[in-house]
N, C-alpha and C positions, 0 to 999 in steps of 0.2 A: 862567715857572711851573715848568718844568723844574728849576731849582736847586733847588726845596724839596720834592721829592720824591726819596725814597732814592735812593742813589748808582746803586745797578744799574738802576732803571729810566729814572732823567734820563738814563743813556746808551744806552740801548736808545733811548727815545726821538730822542735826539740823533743818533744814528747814524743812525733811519731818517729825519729830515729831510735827511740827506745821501744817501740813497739807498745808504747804506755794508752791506752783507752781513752782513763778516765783520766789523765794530762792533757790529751788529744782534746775531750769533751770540756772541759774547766774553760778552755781558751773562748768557748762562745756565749753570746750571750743569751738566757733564757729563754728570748724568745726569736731566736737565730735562725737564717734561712740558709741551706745547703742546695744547689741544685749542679748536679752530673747527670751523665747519659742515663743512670739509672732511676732518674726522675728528681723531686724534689723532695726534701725532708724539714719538716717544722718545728722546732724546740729543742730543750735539750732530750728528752725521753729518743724521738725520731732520729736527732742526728747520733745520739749514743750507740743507738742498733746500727746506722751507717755506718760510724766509725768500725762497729766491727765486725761489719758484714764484709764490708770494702776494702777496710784496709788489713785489721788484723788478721782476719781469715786468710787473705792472702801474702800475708807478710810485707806487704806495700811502704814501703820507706820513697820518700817523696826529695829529692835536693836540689834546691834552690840553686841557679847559677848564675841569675841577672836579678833586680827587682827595679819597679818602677813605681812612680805615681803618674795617673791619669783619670783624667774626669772624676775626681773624688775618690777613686780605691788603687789600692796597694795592689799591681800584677806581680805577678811571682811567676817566673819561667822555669822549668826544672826537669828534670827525668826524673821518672818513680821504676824502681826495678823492686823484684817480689816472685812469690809465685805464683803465675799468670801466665795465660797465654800473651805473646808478645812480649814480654818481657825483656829489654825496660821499653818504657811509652815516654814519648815527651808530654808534657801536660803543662797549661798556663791556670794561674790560680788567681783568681781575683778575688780581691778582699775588701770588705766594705769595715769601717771600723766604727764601734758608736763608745766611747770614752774606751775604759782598757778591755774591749770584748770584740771578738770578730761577730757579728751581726750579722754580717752576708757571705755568700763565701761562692761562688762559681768555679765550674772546675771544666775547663775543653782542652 
């Protein structure tokens, strides 16, 4: 499923099944916005620490099971399982894209 969604986010995606970081951080752009429950994040330096506060720390592999376009960003519907409490979560991923770099990136 991954191949048919845009380049930047099939390797965001891809990267974090490998539990890869700085694959994970590549996919945005410099000056990219992340915002989840645990607030927002600005750049790459901010979302890099994200990435491995949130995900790697907790081993958090995210998969994709529907995608969609709406109002200009790419939703992404998926289960994330990991080591976490509740484990797995369903999580919807909205993606904002500016040329080949996610820019925006929402996570509920």
């Amino acid at each position: 499923m991954t191949n048919e969604m845009p380049a930047p986010i099939a390797a965001y995606v891809a990267a974090n099944t490998r539990l890869d970081a700085d694959g994970m951080q590549a996919s945005f752009a410099q000056n990219a916005v992340v915002r989840d429950d645990r607030g927002t994040h600005v750049g790459h330096d901010e979302i890099g620490a994200w990435i491995r506060s949130a995900t790697i720390a907790s081993r958090a592999v995210f998969t994709p099971e529907a995608w969609r376009e709406q109002d200009g960003s790419i939703v992404v519907d998926g289960q994330t399982t990991g080591d976490f409490p509740g484990s797995p979560i369903r999580f919807t991923f909205r993606f904002m894209l500016k040329g080949e770099a996610i820019a925006k990136l929402e996570i509920a």
